[in-house]
Backbone bond lengths (Angstrom), bond angles and torsions (degrees), N, CA, C in turn:
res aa  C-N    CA-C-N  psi(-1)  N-CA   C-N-CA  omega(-1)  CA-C   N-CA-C  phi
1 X - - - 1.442 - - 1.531 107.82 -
2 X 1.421 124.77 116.49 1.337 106.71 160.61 1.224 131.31 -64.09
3 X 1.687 103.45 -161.48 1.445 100.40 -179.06 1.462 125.96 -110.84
4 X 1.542 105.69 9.87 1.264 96.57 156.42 1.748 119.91 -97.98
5 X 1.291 113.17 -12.15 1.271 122.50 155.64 1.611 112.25 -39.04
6 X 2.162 97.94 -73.31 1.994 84.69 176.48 1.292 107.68 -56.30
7 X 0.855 153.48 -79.42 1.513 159.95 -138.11 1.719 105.63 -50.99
8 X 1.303 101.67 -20.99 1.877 101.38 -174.55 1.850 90.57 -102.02
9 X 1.224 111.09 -36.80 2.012 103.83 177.79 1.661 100.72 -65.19
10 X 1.352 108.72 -43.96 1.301 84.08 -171.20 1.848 125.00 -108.09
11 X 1.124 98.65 27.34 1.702 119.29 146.16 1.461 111.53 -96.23
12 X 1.262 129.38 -7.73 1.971 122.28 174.42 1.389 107.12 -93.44
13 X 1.798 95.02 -32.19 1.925 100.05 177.97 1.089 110.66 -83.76
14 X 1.841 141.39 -21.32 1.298 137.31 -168.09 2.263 87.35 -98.95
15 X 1.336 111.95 -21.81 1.771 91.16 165.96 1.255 127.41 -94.22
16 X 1.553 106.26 -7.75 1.796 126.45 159.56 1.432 102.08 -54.88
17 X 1.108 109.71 -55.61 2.146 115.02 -167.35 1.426 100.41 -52.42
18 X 1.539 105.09 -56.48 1.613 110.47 -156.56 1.464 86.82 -77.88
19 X 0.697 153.88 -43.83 1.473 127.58 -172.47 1.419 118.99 -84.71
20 X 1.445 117.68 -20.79 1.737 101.58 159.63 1.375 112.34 -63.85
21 X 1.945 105.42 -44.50 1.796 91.06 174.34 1.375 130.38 -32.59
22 X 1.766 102.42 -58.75 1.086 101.03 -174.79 1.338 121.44 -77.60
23 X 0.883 137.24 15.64 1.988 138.93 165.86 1.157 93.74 -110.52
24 X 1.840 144.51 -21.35 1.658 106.45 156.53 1.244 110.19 -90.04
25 X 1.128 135.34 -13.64 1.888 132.96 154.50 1.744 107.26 -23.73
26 X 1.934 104.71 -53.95 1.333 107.56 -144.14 1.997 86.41 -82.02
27 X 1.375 108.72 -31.69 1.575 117.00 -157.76 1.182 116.40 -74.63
28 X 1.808 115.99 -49.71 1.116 146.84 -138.02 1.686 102.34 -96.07
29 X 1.695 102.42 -23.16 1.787 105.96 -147.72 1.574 96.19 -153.16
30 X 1.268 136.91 50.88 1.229 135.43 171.53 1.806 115.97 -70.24
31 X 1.343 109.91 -29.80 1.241 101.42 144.86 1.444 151.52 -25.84
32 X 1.547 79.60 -66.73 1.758 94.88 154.66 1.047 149.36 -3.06
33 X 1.894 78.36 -83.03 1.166 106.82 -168.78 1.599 102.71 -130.15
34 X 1.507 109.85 78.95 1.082 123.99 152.09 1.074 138.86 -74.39
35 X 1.420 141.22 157.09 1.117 132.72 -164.96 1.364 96.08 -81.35
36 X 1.450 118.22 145.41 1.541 139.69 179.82 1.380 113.11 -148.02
37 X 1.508 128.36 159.73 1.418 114.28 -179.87 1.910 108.71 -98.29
38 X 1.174 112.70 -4.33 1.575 110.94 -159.72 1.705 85.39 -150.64
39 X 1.531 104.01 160.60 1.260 114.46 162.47 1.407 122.46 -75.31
40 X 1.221 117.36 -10.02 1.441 118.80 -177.38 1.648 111.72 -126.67
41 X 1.391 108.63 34.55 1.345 112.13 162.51 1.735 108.75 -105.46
42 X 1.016 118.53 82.38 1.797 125.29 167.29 1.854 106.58 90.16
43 X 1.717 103.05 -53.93 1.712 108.67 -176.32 1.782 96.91 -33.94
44 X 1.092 88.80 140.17 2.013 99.29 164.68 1.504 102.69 -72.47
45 X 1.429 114.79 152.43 1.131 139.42 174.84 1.757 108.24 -47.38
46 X 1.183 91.97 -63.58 1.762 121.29 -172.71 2.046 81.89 -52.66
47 X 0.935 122.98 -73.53 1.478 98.25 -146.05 1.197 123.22 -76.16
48 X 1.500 108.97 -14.07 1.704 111.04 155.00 1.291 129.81 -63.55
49 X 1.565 113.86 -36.43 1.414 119.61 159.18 1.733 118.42 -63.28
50 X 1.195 127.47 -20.47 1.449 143.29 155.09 1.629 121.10 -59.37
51 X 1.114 99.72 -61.66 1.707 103.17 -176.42 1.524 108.61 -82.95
52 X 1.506 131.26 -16.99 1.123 118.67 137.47 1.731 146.15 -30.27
53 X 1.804 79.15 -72.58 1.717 100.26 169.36 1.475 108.38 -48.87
54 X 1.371 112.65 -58.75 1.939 104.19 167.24 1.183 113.69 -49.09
55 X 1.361 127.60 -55.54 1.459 103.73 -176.39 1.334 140.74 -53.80
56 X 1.499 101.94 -35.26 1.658 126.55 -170.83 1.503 81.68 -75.23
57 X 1.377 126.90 -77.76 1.474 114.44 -155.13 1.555 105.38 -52.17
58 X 1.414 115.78 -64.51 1.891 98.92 173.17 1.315 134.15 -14.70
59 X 0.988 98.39 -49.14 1.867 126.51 179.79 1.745 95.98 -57.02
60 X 1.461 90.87 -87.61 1.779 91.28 -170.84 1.799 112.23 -59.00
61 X 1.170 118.78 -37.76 1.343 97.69 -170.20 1.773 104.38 -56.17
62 X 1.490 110.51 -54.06 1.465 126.81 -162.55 1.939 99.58 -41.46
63 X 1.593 83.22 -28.46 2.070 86.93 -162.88 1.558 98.97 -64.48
64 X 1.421 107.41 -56.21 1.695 126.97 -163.49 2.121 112.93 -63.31
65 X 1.925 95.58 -30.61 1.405 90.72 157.45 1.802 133.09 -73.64
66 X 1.412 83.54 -31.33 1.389 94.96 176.15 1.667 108.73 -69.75
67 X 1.232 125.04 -40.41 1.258 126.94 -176.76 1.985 110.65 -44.13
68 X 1.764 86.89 -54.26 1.195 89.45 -174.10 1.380 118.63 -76.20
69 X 1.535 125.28 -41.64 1.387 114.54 179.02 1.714 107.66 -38.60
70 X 1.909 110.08 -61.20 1.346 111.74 -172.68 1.247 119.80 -51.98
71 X 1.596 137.59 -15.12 1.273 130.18 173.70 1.422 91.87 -78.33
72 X 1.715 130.78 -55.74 1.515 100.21 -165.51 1.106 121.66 -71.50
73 X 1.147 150.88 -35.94 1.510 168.35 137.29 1.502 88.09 4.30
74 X 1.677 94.58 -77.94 1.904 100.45 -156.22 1.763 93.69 -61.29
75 X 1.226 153.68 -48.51 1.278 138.87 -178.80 1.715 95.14 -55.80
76 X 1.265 139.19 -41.08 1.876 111.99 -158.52 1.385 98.85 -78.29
77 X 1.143 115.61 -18.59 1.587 122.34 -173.32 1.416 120.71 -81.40
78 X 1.342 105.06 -29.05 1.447 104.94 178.49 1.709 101.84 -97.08
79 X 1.518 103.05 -13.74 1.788 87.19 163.75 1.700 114.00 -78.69
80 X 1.338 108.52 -28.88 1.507 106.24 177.11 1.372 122.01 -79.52
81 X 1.653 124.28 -7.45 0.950 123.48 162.36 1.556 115.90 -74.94
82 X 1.163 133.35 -40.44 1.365 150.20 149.88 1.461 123.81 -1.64
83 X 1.841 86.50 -57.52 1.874 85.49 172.56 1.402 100.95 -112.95
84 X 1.500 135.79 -18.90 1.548 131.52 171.88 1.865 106.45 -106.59
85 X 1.178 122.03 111.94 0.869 111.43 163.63 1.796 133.35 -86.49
86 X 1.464 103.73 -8.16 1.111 114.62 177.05 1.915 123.65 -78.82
87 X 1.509 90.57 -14.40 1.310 103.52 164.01 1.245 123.94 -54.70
88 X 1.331 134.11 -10.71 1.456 130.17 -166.68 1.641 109.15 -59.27
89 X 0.751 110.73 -76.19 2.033 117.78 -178.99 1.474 85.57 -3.95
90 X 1.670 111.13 -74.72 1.067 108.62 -106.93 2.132 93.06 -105.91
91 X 1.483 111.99 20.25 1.539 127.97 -164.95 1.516 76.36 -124.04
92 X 1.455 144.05 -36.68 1.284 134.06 -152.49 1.841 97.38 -81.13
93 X 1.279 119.90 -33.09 1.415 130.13 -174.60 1.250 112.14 -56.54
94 X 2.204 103.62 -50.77 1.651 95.32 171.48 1.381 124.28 -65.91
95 X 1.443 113.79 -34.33 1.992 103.88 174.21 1.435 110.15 -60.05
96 X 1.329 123.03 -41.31 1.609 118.64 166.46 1.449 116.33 -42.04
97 X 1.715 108.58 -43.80 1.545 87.45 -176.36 1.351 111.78 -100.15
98 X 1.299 120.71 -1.32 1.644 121.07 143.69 1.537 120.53 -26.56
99 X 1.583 99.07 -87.79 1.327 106.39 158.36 1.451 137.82 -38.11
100 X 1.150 144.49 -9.01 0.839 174.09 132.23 1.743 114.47 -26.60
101 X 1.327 108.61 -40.38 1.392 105.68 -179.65 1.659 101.26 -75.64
102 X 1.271 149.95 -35.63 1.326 153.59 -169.93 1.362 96.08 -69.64
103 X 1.538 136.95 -34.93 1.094 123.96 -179.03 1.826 120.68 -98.40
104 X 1.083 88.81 38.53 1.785 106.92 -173.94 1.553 92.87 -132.74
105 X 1.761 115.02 -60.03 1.515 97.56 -178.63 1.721 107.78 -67.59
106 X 1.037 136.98 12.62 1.120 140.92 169.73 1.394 135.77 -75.27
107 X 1.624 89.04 -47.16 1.114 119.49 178.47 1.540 112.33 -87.25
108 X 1.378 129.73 -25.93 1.242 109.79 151.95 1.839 121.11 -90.14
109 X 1.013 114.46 25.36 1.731 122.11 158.82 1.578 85.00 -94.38
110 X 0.891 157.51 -37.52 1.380 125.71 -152.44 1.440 100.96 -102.25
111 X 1.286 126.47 -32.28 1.156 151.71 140.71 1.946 95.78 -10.09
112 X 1.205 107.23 -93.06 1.405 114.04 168.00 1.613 147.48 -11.38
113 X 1.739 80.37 -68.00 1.165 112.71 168.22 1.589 126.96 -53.10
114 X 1.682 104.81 -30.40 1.616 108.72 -147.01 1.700 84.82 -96.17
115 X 1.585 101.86 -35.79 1.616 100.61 172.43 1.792 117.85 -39.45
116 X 1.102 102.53 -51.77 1.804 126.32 179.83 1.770 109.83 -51.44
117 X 1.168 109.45 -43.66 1.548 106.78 -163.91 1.531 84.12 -109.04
């Protein structure tokens, strides 16, 4: 296995973690993370600095997987466009759902977030 192989498993398994964290953060602990207007009205210190760290990492990991799926995707596609050009429709769907992962870790940062405020 090379090493950009590990380096891409274990950026899908370190944005797998943060995002189960953060959906048992949201499930597990609504207490928590009750709605409050300020960080220093009652919420503990610790779990704003927590549901942050989930959010931010969700965010960036989701971006950096997506980065990479969409570079390989967009290179097999533009080799298969190369010799089929009629393929487009249907090569444009997989970079969509490439992309697609940034708007999932996204969506659980906001997810997060909305718990917080």
């Amino acid at each position: 296995m090379t090493h950009v192989n590990r380096f891409v498993l274990a950026a899908l398994a370190l944005t797998l973690a943060v995002a189960v964290a953060g959906s048992a953060l949201l499930v597990a602990a609504p207490g928590v993370l009750a709605a409050t207007p300020s960080p220093g009205s009652g919420l503990p210190a610790d779990a704003w600095g927590l549901a942050l760290l989930a959010a931010s990492l969700s965010t960036a990991l989701a971006a950096i997987g997506a980065g990479y799926a969409v570079a390989k995707v967009g290179a097999a596609a533009i080799g298969a466009l190369a010799e089929r050009p009629e393929l487009f429709g249907r090569l444009l769907i997989f970079v969509g759902l490439a992309e697609g992962i940034a708007i999932y870790g996204l969506i659980v940062s906001i997810l997060i977030l909305n718990k917080l405020v």
